[in-house]
C-alpha angles and dihedrals in degrees: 000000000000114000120234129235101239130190118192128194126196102028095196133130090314100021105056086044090056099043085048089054091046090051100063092068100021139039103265126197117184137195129191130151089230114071110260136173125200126206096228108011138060140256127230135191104234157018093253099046091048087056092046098116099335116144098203117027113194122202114198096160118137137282102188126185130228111284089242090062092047093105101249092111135018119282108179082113091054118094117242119270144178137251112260112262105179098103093044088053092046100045086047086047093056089036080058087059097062118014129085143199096275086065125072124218123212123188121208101180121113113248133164126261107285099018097110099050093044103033125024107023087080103065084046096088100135110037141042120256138194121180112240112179108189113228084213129145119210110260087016104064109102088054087051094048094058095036098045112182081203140352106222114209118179107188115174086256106027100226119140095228119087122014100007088050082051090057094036089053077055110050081041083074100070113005128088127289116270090010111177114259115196106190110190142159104277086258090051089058101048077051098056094039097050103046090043089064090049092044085067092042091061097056092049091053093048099047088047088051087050087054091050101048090045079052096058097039098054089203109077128070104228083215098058092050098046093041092060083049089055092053099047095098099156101071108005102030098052154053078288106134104007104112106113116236147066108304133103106018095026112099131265104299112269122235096248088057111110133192129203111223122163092001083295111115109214131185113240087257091054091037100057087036085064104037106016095097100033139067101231122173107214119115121242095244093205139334133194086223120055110344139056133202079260106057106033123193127207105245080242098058089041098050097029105059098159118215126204102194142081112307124228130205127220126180119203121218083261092059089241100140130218132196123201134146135264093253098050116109124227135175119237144178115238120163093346092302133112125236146165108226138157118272089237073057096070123104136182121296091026116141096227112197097217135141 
């Protein structure tokens, strides 16, 4: 294996654990305005001198919110606001000064979807640069270093061959066998990583509300609850539910929906008239509503979602009536405004959009 010349800058909490772990396999430079000391790579004393002659230069440097976003106190009445980008900006405008075409550049650093593009790509003149956000928890980094779940890469096009094959060859030097690689468009990778994060959030969030509720009861033991949550791998624990789009959880489909079907475009109400009642095999090709081109449903599985629950029946002004069942969603005018409620929800003088 031949060893790469590496250049990191921001040797912090993350940064110093994941130049250590490079340089065990590589020769490591490293540059921080705190003064750091790393176990198996040097320090150097600027900007320009950890670019001299470097191959990959990494940046790991901070993007910090605002302490009133920090998680100590409720912020739902805050308006929303960016992290602060000001370091990141200053530390790619010096690496412009110095390093060239021949060098790529990978940023660490957490951003929010868009940001690179927007925000960032224009001070990177001179050097390539791929977005490389880190799935890393604090005490536990150079494990995870070495044991991704996955790596994230975000490239301006997302394809897997040039630069992102370059940093892939590299990780392949030190991490795990058959590690995860999810190459992406720069925006596809703020995105994973982001929602990744909240993803966790939330189920911190869940299991702590669990614990709150079981506290107030006085009944309930947090640990039994969240333990048959745990369990339930066939929904919650799953890929169950993470297909993008308007399906389960979106309201009825409204009349100005259309769906394309054997090259025809037909409106909802043509569309159950011709496959309610058959078992036709064709594929819907793509709906405004619920599919995409690239997620196709069978007609069946589009016109025949089946309900388990109590049904409910609803009689139009015209006497024409409708089952459903208490869980289904529907939209509906009251007072002027539109809102998504259960169908148990609705009450007299609703406009309810339903087909």
């Amino acid at each position: 294996m031949k060893k790469r010349k590496i250049g990191f800058i921001g040797v912090g909490k993350l940064g110093k654990d994941a130049a250590e772990v490079m340089g065990e396999k590589h020769e490591v430079i490293g540059y921080d305005v705190a003064d750091v000391k790393g176990s198996n790579f040097e320090m150097v004393n600027s900007i320009s001198d950890v670019c001299k002659d470097r191959e990959i230069i990494f940046i790991a440097v901070p993007t910090p919110h605002h302490e009133d976003y920090d998680g100590r106190y409720p912020s739902a009445h805050l308006p929303p606001k960016d992290f602060d980008y000001s370091i990141v900006k200053q530390v790619l405008n010096d690496v412009n000064k110095y390093a060239t075409k021949d060098q790529l550049v990978v940023l660490i650093s957490t951003v929010l979807p868009g940001t690179v593009r927007r925000e960032l790509i224009p001070l990177c003149n001179n050097f390539r640069f791929i977005y490389n956000p880190y799935l890393i928890a604090m005490g536990t980094v150079k494990w995870d270093m070495i044991n991704p779940e996955m790596m994230i890469i975000g490239t301006e096009d997302g394809t897997t061959t040039g630069d992102a094959k370059e940093l892939i060859d590299f990780y392949k030097t030190f991490v795990v066998e058959n590690s995860r690689y999810e190459v992406g468009t720069w925006d596809e990778a703020e995105c994973i990583k982001i929602f990744y994060n909240t993803f966790i959030s939330t189920k911190i969030g869940l299991v702590n509300m669990i614990q709150d509720v079981a506290e107030k009861s006085g009944n309930i033991n947090a640990d039994v609850v969240a333990n048959a949550i745990k369990r339930s791998t066939y929904r919650i624990v799953s890929p169950m539910y993470l297909t993008p789009g308007m399906g389960d959880g979106g309201g009825c489909v409204l009349p100005s929906f259309n769906v394309k079907i054997n090259n025809e475009v037909l409106n909802i109400e043509n569309f159950y008239k011709k496959f309610h009642n058959t078992n036709e095999d064709y594929l819907v090709e793509s709906a405004n509503y619920t599919c995409t081109t690239k997620n196709q449903k069978k007609v069946f599985d589009v016109t025949k979602r089946k309900y388990k629950d109590t049904l409910y029946t609803l009689i139009t002004e015209t006497g024409k009536k409708i089952k459903l069942t208490k869980d289904h969603l529907v939209p509906v005018e009251r007072k002027r405004k539109r809102i998504i409620i259960r169908v148990d929800e609705i009450v007299y003088g609703d406009k309810v959009f339903i087909l």
